[in-house]
PyMOL Python script that loads the backbone (N, CA, C, O; Angstrom):
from pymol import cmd

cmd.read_pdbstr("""\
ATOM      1  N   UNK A   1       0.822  -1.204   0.000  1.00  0.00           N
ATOM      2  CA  UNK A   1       0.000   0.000   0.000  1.00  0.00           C
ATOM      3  C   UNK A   1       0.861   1.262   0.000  1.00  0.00           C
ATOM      4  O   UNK A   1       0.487   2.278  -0.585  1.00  0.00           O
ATOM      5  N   UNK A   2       1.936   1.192   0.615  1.00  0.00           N
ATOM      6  CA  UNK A   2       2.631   1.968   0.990  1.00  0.00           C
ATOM      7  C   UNK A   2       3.372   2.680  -0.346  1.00  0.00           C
ATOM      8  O   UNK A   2       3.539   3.875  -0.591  1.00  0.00           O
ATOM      9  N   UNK A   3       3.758   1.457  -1.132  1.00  0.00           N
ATOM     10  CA  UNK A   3       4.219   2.073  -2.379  1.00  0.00           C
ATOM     11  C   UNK A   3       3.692   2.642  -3.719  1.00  0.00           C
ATOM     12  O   UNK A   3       4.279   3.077  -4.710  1.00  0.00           O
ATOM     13  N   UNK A   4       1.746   2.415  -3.261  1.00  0.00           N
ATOM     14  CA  UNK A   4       1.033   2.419  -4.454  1.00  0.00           C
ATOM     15  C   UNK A   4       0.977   4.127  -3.994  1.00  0.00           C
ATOM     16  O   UNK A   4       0.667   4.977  -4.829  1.00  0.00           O
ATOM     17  N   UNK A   5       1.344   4.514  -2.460  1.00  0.00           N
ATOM     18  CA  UNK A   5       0.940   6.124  -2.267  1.00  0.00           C
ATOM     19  C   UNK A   5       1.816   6.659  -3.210  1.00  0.00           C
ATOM     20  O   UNK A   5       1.458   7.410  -4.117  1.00  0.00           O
ATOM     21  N   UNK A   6       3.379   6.147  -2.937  1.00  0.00           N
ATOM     22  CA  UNK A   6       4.251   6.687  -3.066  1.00  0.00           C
ATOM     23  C   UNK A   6       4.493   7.012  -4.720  1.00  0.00           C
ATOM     24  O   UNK A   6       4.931   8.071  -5.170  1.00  0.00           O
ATOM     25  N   UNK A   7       4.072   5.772  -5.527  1.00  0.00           N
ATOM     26  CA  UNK A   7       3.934   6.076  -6.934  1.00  0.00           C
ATOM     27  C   UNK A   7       2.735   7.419  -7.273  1.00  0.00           C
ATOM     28  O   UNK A   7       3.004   8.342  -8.042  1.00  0.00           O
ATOM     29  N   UNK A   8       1.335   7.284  -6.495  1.00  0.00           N
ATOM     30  CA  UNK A   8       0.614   8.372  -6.777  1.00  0.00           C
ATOM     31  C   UNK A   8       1.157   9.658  -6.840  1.00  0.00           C
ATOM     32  O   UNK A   8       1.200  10.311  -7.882  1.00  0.00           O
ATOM     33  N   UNK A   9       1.719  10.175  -5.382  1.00  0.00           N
ATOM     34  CA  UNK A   9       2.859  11.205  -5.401  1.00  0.00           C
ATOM     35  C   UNK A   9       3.355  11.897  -6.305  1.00  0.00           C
ATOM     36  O   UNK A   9       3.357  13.096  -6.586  1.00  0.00           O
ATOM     37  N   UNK A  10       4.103  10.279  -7.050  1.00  0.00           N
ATOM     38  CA  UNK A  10       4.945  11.033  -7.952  1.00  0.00           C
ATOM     39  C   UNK A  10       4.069  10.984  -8.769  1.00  0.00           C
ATOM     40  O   UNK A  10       4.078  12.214  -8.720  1.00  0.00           O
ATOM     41  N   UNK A  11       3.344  10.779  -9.451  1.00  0.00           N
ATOM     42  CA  UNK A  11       2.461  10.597 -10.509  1.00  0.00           C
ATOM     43  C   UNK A  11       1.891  11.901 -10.444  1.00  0.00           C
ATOM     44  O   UNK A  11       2.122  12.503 -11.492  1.00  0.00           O
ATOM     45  N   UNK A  12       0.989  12.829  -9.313  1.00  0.00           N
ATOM     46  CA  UNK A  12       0.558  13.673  -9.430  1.00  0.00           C
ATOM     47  C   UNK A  12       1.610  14.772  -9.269  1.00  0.00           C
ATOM     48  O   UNK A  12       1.168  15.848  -9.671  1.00  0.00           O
ATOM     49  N   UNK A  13       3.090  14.853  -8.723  1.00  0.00           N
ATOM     50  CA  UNK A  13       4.079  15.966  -8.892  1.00  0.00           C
ATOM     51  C   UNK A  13       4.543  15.468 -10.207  1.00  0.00           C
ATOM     52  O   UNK A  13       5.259  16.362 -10.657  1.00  0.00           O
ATOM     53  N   UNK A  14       4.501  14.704 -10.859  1.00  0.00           N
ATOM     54  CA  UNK A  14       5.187  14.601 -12.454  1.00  0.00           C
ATOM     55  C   UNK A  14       4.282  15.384 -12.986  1.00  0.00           C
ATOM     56  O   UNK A  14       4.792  16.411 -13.432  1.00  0.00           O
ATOM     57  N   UNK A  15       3.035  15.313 -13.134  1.00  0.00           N
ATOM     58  CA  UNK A  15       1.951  15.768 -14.021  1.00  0.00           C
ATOM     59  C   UNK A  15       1.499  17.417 -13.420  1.00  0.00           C
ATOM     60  O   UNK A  15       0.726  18.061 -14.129  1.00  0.00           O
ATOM     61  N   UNK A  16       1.945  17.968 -12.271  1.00  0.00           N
ATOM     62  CA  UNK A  16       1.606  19.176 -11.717  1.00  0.00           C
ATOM     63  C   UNK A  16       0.277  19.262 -11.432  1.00  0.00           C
ATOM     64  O   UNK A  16      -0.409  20.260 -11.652  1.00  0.00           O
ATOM     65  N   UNK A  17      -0.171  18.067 -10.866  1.00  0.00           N
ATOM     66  CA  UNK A  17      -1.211  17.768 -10.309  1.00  0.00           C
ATOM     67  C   UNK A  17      -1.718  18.649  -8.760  1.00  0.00           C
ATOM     68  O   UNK A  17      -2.757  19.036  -8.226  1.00  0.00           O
ATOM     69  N   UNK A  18       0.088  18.646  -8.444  1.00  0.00           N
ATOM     70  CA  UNK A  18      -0.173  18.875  -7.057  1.00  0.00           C
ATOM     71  C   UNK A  18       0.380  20.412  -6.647  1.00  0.00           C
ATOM     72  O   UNK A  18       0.517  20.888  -5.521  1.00  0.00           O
ATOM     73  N   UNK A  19       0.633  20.987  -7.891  1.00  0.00           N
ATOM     74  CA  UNK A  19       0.861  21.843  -7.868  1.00  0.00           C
ATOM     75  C   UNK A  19       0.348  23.124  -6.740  1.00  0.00           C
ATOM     76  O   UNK A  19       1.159  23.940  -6.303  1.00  0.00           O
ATOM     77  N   UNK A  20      -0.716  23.131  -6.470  1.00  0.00           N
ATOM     78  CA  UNK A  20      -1.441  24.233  -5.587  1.00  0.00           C
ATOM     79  C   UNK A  20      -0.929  23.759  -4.125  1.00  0.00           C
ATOM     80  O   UNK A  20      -0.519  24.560  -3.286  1.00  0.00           O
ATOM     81  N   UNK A  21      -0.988  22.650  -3.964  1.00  0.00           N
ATOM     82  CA  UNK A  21      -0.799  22.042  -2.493  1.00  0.00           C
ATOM     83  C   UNK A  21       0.844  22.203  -2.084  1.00  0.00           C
ATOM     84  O   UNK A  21       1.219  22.042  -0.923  1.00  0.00           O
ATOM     85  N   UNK A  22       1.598  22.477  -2.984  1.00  0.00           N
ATOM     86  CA  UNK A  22       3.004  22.348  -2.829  1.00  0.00           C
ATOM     87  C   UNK A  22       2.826  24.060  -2.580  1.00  0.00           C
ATOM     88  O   UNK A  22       2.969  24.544  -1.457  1.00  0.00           O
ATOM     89  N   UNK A  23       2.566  24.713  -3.528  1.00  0.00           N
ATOM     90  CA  UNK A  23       2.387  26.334  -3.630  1.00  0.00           C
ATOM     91  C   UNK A  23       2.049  26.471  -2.306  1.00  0.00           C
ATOM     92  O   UNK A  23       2.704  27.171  -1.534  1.00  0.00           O
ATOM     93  N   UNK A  24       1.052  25.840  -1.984  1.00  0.00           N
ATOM     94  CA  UNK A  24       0.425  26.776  -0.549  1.00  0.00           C
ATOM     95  C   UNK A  24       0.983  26.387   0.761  1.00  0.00           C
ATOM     96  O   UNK A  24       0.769  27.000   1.807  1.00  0.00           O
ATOM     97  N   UNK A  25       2.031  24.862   0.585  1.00  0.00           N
ATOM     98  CA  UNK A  25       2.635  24.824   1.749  1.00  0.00           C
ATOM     99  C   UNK A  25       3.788  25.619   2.193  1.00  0.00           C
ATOM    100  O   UNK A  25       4.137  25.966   3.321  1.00  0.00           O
ATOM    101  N   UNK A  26       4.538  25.919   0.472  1.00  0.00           N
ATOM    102  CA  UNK A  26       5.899  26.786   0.569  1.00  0.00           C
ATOM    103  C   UNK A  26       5.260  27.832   1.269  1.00  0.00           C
ATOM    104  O   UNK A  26       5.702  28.039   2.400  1.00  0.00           O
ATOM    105  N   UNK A  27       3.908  28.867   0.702  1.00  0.00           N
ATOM    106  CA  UNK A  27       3.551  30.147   1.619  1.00  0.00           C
ATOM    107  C   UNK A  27       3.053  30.196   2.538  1.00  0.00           C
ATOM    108  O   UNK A  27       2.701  31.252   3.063  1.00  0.00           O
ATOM    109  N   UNK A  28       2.832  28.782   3.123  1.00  0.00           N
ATOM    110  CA  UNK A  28       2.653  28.867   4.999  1.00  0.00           C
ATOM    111  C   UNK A  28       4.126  28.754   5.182  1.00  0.00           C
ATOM    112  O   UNK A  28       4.269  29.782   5.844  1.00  0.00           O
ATOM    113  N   UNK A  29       5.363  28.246   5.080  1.00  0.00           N
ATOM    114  CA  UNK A  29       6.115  28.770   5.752  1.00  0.00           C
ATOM    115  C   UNK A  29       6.834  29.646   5.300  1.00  0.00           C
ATOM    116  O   UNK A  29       7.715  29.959   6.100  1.00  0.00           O
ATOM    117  N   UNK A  30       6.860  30.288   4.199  1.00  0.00           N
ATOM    118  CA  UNK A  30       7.957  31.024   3.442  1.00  0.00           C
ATOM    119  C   UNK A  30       6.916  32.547   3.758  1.00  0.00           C
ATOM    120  O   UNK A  30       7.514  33.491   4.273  1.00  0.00           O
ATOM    121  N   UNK A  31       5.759  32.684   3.512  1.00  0.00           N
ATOM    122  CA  UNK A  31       5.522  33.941   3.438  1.00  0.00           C
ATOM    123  C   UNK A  31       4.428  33.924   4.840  1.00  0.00           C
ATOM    124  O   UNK A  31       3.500  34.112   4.053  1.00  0.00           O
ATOM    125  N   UNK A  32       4.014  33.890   5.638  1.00  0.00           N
ATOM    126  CA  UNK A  32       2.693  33.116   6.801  1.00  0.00           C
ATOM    127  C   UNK A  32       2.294  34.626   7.079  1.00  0.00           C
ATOM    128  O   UNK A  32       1.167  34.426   7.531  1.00  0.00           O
ATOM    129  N   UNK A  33       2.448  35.911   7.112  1.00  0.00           N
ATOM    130  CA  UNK A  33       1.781  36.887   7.608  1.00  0.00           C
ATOM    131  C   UNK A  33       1.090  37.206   6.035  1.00  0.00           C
ATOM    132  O   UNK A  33      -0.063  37.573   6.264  1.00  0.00           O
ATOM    133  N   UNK A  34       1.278  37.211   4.892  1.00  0.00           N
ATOM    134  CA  UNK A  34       0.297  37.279   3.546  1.00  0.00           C
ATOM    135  C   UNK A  34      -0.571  36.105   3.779  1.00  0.00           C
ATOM    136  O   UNK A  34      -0.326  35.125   4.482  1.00  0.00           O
ATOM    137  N   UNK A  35      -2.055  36.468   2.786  1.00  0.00           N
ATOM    138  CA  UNK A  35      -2.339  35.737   2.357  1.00  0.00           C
ATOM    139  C   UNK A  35      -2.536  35.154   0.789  1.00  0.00           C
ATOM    140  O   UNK A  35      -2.566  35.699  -0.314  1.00  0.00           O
ATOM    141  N   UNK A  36      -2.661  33.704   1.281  1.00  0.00           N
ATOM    142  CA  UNK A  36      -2.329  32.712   0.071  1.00  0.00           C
ATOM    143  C   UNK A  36      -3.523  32.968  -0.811  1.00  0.00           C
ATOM    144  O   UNK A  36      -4.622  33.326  -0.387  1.00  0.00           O
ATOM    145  N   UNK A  37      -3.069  32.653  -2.675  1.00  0.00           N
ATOM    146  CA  UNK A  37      -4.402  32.906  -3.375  1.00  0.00           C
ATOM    147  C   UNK A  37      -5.198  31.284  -3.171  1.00  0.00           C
ATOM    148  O   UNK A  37      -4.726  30.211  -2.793  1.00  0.00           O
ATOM    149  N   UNK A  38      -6.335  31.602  -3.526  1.00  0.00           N
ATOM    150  CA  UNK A  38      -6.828  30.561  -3.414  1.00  0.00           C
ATOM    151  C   UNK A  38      -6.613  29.913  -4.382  1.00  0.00           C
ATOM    152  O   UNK A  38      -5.810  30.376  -5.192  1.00  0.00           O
ATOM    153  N   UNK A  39      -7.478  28.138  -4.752  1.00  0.00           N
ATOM    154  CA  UNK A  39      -6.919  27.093  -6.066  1.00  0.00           C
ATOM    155  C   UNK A  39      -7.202  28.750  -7.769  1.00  0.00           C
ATOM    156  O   UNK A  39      -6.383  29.178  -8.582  1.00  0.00           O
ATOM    157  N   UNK A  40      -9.141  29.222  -7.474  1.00  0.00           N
ATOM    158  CA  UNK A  40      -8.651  29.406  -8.952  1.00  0.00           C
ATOM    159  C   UNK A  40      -7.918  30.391  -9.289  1.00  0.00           C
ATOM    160  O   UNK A  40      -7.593  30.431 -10.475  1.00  0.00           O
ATOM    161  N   UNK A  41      -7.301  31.778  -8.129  1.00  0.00           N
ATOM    162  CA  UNK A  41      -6.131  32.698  -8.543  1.00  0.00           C
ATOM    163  C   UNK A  41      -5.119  31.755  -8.835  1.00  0.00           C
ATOM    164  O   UNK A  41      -4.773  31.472  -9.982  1.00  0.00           O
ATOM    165  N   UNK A  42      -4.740  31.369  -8.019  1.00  0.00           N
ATOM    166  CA  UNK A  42      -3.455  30.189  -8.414  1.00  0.00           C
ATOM    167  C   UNK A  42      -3.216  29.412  -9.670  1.00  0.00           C
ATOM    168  O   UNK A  42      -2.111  29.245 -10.187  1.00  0.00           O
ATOM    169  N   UNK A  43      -4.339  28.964 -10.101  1.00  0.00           N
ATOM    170  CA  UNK A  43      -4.427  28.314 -11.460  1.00  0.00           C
ATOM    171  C   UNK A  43      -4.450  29.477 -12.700  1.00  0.00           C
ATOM    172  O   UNK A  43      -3.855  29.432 -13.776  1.00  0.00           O
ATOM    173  N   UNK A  44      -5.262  30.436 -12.219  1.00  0.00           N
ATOM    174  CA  UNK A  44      -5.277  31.382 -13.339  1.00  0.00           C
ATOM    175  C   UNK A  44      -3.801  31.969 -13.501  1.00  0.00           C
ATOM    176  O   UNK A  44      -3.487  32.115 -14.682  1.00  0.00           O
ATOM    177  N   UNK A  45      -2.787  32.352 -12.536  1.00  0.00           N
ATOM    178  CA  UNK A  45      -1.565  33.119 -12.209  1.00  0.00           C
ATOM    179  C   UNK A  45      -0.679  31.553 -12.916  1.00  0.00           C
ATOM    180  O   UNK A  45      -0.105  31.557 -14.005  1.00  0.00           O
ATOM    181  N   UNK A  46      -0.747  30.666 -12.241  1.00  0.00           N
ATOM    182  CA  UNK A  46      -0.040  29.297 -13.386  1.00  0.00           C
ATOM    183  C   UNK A  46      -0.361  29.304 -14.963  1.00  0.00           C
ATOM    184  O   UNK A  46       0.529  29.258 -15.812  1.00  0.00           O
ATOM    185  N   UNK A  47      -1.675  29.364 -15.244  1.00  0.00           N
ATOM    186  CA  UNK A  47      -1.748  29.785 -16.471  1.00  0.00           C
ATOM    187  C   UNK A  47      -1.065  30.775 -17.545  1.00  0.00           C
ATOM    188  O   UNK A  47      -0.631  30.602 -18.684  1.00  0.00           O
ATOM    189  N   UNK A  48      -1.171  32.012 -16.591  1.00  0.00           N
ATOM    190  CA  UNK A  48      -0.425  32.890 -17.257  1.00  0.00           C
ATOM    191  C   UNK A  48       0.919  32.834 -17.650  1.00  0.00           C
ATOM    192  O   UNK A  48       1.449  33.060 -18.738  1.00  0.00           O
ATOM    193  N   UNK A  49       1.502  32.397 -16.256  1.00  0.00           N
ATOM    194  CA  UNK A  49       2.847  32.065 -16.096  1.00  0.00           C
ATOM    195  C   UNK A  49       3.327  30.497 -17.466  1.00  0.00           C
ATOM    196  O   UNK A  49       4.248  30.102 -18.181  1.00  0.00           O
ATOM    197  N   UNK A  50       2.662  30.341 -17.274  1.00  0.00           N
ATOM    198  CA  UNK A  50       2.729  28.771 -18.754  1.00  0.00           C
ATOM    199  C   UNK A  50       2.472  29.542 -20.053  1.00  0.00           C
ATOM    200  O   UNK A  50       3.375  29.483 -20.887  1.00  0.00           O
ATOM    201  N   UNK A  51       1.777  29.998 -20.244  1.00  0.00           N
ATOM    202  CA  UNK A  51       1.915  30.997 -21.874  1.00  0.00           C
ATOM    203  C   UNK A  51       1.990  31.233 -21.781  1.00  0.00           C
ATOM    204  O   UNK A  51       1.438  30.852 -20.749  1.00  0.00           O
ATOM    205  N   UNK A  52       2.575  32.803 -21.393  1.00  0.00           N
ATOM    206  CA  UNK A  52       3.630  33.912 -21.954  1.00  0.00           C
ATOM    207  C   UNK A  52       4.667  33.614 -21.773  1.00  0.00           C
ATOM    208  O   UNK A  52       5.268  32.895 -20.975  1.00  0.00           O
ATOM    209  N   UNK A  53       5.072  34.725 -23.256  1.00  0.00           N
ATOM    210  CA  UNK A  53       6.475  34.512 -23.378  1.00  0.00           C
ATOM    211  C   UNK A  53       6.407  32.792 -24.349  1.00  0.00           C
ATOM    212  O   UNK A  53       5.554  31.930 -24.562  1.00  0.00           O
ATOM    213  N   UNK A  54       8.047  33.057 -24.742  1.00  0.00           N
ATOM    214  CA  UNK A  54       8.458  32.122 -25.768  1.00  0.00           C
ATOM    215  C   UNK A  54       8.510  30.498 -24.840  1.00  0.00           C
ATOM    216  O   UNK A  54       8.934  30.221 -23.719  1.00  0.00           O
ATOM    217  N   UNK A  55       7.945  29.771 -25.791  1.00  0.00           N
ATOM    218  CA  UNK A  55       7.832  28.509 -24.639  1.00  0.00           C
ATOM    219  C   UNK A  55       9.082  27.115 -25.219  1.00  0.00           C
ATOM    220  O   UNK A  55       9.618  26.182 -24.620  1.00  0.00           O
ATOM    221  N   UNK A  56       9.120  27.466 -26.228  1.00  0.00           N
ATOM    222  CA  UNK A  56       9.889  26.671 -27.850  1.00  0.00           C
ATOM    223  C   UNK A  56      10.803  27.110 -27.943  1.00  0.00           C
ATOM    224  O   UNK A  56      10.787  28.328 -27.759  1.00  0.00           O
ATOM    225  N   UNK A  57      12.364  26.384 -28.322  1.00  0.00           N
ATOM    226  CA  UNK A  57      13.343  27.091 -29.204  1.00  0.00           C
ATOM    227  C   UNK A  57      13.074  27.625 -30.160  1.00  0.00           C
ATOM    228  O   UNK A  57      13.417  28.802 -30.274  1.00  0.00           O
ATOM    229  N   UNK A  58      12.258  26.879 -31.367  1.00  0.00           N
ATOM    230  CA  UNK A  58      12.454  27.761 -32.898  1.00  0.00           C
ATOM    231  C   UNK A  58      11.133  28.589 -33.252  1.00  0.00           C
ATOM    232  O   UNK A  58      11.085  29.264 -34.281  1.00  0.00           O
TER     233      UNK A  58
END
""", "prot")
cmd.dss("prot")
cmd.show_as("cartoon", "prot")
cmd.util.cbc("prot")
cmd.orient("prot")
């Protein structure tokens, strides 16, 4: 059981599944007097951050 978590894990940090949950743990301890955006600022601000700008070499 133990290893079927451990594959999920990675399965959902390979795919940036877990993206928000990682985000919001770094800003409980990295930033804790702000507050955190919630999932859909976060997704919308990932979005942005994923298209713009050149994404391709050629």
């Amino acid at each position: 059981m133990n290893i079927l978590k451990k594959l999920w894990a990675y399965i959902r940090q390979a795919s940036g599944d877990d993206a928000y949950e990682r985000y919001y743990a770094h800003h409980q301890l990295n930033h804790s007097k702000s507050e955190p955006m919630n999932r859909a600022e976060y997704f919308k601000y990932w979005q942005k951050n994923k298209w713009t700008g050149v994404t391709r070499c050629c």
